[in-house]
Residue, then its C-alpha position, 0 to 999 in steps of 0.5 A: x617365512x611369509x604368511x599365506x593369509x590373505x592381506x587384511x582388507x583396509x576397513x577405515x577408508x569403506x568406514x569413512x566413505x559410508x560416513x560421508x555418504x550418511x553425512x551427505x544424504x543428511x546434508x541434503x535432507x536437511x538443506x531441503x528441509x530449511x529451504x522448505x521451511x523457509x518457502x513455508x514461512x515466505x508464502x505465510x508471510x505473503x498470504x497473509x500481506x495479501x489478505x491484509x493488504x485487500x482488507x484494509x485497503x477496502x476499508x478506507x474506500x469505506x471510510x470514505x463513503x462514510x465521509x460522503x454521508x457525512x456531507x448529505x448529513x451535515x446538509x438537508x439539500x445537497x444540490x448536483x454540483x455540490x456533491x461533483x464538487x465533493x467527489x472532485x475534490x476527493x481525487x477519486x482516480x488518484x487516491x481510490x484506484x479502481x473504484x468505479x464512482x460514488x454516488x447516492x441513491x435516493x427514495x423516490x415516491x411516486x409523487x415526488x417522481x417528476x419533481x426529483x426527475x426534472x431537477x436531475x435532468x438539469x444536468x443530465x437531459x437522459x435522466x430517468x427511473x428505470x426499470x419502469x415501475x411509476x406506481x411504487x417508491x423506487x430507491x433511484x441513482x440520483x447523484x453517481x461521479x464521475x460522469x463517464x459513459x459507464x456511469x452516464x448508463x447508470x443514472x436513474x436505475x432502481x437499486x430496489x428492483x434488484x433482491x440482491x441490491x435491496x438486501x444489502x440496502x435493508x442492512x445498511x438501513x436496520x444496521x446504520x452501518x456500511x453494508x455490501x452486496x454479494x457478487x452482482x452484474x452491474x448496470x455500468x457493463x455495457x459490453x459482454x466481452x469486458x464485463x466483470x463481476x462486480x459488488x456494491x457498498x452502501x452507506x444509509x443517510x437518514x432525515x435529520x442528520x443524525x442516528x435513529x435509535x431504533x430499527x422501526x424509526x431508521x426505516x421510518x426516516x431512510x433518505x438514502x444511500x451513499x453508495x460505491x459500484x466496484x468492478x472486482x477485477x479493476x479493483x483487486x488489480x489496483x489494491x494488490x501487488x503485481x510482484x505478488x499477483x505474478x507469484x501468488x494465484x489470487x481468486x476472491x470469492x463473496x458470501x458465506x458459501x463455499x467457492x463457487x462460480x455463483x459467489x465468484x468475484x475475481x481470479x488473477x490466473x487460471x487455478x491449478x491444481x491443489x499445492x501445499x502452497x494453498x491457503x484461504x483467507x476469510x474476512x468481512x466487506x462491510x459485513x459481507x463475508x469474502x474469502x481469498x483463496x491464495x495459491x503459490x505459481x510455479x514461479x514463486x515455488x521454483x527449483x531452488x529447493x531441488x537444485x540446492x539439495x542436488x547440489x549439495x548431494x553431489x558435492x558430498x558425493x564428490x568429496x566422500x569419493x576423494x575422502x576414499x581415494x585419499x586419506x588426506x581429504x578428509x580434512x578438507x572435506x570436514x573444512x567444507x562441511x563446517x562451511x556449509x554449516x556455517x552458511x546455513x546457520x549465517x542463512x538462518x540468522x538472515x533469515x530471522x533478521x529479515x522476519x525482524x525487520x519485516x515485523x518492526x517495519x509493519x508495525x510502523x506502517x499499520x501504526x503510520x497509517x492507522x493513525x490519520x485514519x482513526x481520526x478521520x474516522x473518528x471525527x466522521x463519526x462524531x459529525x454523522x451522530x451531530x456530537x460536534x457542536x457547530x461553530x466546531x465544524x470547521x475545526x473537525x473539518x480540519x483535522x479530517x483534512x489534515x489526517x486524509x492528507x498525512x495518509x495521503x503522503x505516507x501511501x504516495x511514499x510507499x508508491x514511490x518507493x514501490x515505483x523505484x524499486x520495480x524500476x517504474x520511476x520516471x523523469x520529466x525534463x525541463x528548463x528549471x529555475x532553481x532559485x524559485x524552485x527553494x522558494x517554494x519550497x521553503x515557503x510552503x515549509x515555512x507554517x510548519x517552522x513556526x508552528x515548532x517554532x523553529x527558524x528556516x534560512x535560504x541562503x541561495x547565491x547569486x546566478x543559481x540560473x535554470x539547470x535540466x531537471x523534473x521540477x516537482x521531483x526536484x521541489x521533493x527532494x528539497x522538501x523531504x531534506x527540509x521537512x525531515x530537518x524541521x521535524x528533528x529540530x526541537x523548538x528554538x533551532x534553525x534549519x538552513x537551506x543553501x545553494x550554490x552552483x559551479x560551471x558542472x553542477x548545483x550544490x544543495x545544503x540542509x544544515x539543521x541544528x537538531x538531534x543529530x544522527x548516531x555515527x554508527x547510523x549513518x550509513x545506513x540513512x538512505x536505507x528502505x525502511x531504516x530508522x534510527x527508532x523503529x517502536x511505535x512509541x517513538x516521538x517522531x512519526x513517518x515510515x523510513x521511506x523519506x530519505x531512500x526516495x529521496x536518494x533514489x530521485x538524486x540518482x535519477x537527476x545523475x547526483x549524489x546525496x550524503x550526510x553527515x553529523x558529528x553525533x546526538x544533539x549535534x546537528x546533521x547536514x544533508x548535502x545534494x550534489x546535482x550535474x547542470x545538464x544531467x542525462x535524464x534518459x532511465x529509471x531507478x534500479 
């Protein structure tokens, strides 16, 4: 007989569906959360790049004003041509980007007015003291490069005319140290429209050369002040990064007061509203308190977070709906719920990876670039406080020389590889002679090979002829492969240098006999910012950057790079393999 019970109602497939819906609401909470997560930790990371990044870069631009008091230091009459000759060799446009001049800034007494007046208007005829004040001592622009129509506008104004100007010249004098002004309008600005906020820093020289010890003899004995005008906006632009700026919201602001418009420096972007992404960094210019305010764009928050939840939810959604209807995929759906897991744990450890590799890579640079610097400023130091003896200048000079330009070669790398990456780097073609493009090369190398008492060989077959190419950046290859294998090459070795063409292309060789490179290395040589020894404390300096801006230029010429070496202390042989007549119309990817 059958039974007139209702059927019992399946309970497992509703049991089943409000699992994976649970799963899935979880799913998503938890791939919103670690992408957040990692947006927290990405906009940290670039914030603090940012603020790290302007601070530093301001301090060099102050290390070299204290270079500059070195020289008016060093010297009880530095003439009008001497300090031109001084700021042109130090490639101001090129190495300080964004600076508007260097100049110094001299107590005038009122009897000395016509004397100092007539021996400037030597070279600039419009020379005079202005605002007008002929009974009182000014601190008059004497010197101010270069001399374009901004600063031409400049020459003779009394920076003591002006509160804000004079405070922060009092400081540099009590101090005998940098001092910056709060936001100032500078004389320079000669359209309303353009203007920008500006600021100024100032470096005091003193009679005699040296320090005094106590505030009353500094003002006693104040010469003067090599000084620098910054237009903030020029400035900020230069020093920060566009990636960021187009991502990151960046709005600086001096003096200790909170962000006002009276304090306002620089914005990169209207401001919005408050964010989560927000955040102020507070530092010293020269003993000036500046705070960036950084706040994340819409483009670098994004949808991604959304999108990927979404995606996520409607997957689960999905499949708790096949697991209803189913039975069977529930297996399937536990399969791919394994595999979410696994690719966000893969996600994670990418992630961590890259934090890694970015800590160890900016150890390198702060290490890399603090390196010259600490000497340069140290060896100012000593010259500006007369702690070197004379006949040891020269040698001080040297060092200050040789470090300003082992700086200058690790900043250019960084702009090449930022130029390569961004796709910005270009060629210029030309008619090249390529045997006396490795002469060169191996000439200007060749007091490095012997200072580590390591041999260079050119062996360049006959008829190498003239090949299309962009000569300087040709010579850079070759120099990066050569200096790289001088470098490995411990005292003793050989570095050869060969070169040989068929009818389609140059083939360039490198072959040292140096430490080699680990096999399991190799493929990763040309790799941005990979070294085989990433601590500070390694024997080698340098930041990674060679050999991937080399690869990048080879690309660039239509060739290919690779190398090879058969392990440690064997040796390593770089060969560049270049079309005669390449098409030179692109840029790197």
């Amino acid at each position: 007989m059958r039974s007139l019970a209702a059927p019992e109602r399946p309970l497992v497939p509703y049991a089943i569906l409000a699992i994976a819906l649970l799963l899935t609401a979880a799913a998503g909470v938890y791939t919103y959360m670690t992408l957040t997560e990692r947006l927290d930790s990405r906009f940290a990371a670039t914030a603090d790049r940012m603020s790290v990044t302007v601070d530093n870069r301001i301090d060099s631009y102050i290390a070299m004003l204290y270079g500059g008091a070195g020289l008016f230091a060093a010297s009880d009459d530095v003439t009008f041509s001497e300090f031109r000759a001084y700021v042109d060799r130090l490639e101001v446009s090129r190495r300080y980007p964004g600076i508007q001049g260097i100049g110094f800034t001299r107590l005038v007494t009122p009897d000395e007015r016509e004397a100092v007046a007539a021996s400037i208007r030597r070279y600039v005829p419009s020379y005079h003291f202005w605002p007008d004040r002929p009974k009182e001592t000014v601190e008059a622009i004497v010197y101010l490069e270069p001399q374009d129509e901004r600063n031409l506008r400049a020459m003779g104004y009394d920076m003591s005319s002006d509160p804000n100007r004079r405070a922060a010249m009092e400081r540099a004098r009590d101090t005998a140290a940098a001092a910056a002004t709060g936001r100032v309008r500078l004389v320079q600005e000669i359209d309303q429209e353009t203007a920008q906020a500006g600021f100024l820093v100032y470096v005091p020289v003193f009679r005699g050369g040296s320090i005094p010890s106590t505030v009353e003899e500094r003002r006693r004995l104040i010469y003067g002040f090599v000084y620098s005008p910054f237009r903030a906006g020029d400035l900020l632009k230069q020093i920060l990064d566009y990636a960021d700026v187009q991502r990151v919201e960046v709005s600086a602001y001096a003096g200790d007061g909170p962000p006002t418009e009276e304090n306002w420096l620089y914005t990169s972007a209207p401001l919005g509203e408050r964010t989560r992404y927000q955040v102020s960094k507070s530092f010293e210019v020269a003993g000036e308190p500046w705070v960036l305010l950084l706040r994340a764009g819409s483009s670098f928050t994004g949808t991604s977070r959304r999108t990927a939840t979404t995606a996520v939810v409607i997957v689960g959604i999905v499949l708790s709906s096949l697991l209803f209807a189913i039975s069977m995929t529930q297996s399937r759906a536990r399969a791919g719920a394994e595999r979410i897991a696994e690719e966000l744990r893969r996600s994670e450890e990418a992630l961590r990876a890259a934090n890694r590799s970015k800590d160890e890579f900016l150890a390198v640079v702060s290490h890399e670039l603090r390196t010259p610097l600490n000497a340069i400023i140290g060896w100012s130091a000593m010259l500006r406080r007369g702690q070197v003896a004379p006949e040891r200048h020269p040698h001080a000079l040297q060092v200050i020389e040789r470090n300003a330009h082992a700086q200058a070669r690790l900043v250019e790398d960084l702009l090449d590889i930022s130029r390569a990456v961004a796709g910005r780097l270009r060629l210029e073609a030309g008619d090249v002679d390529v045997t006396s493009t490795l002469q060169a090369t191996v000439d200007a190398l060749r007091p490095t090979a012997s200072e580590q008492s390591v041999e260079i060989v050119l062996q360049a077959s006959a008829g190498l002829g003239t090949i299309t190419a962009d000569q300087s950046r040709l010579q850079q290859i070759v120099q990066n492969l050569v200096g790289n294998a001088i470098k490995f090459t411990p005292s003793g070795g050989k570095v050869t240098l060969a070169a040989a063409r068929d009818d389609e292309r140059i083939t360039i060789r490198v072959i040292d006999t140096g430490i080699g490179i680990r096999r399991e290395f190799l493929p990763f040589a040309f790799d941005r910012f990979r070294q085989a020894d990433t601590s500070t404390t390694r024997s080698h300096g340098g930041i990674g950057l060679g050999l991937a801006i080399v690869r990048h230029l080879v690309e660039l010429h239509g060739g290919t790079i690779d190398v090879s070496s058969d392990g440690e202390n064997l040796g390593s042989t770089f060969t560049v393999r270049v079309p005669v007549t390449p098409d030179l119309n692109r840029t790197s990817l």
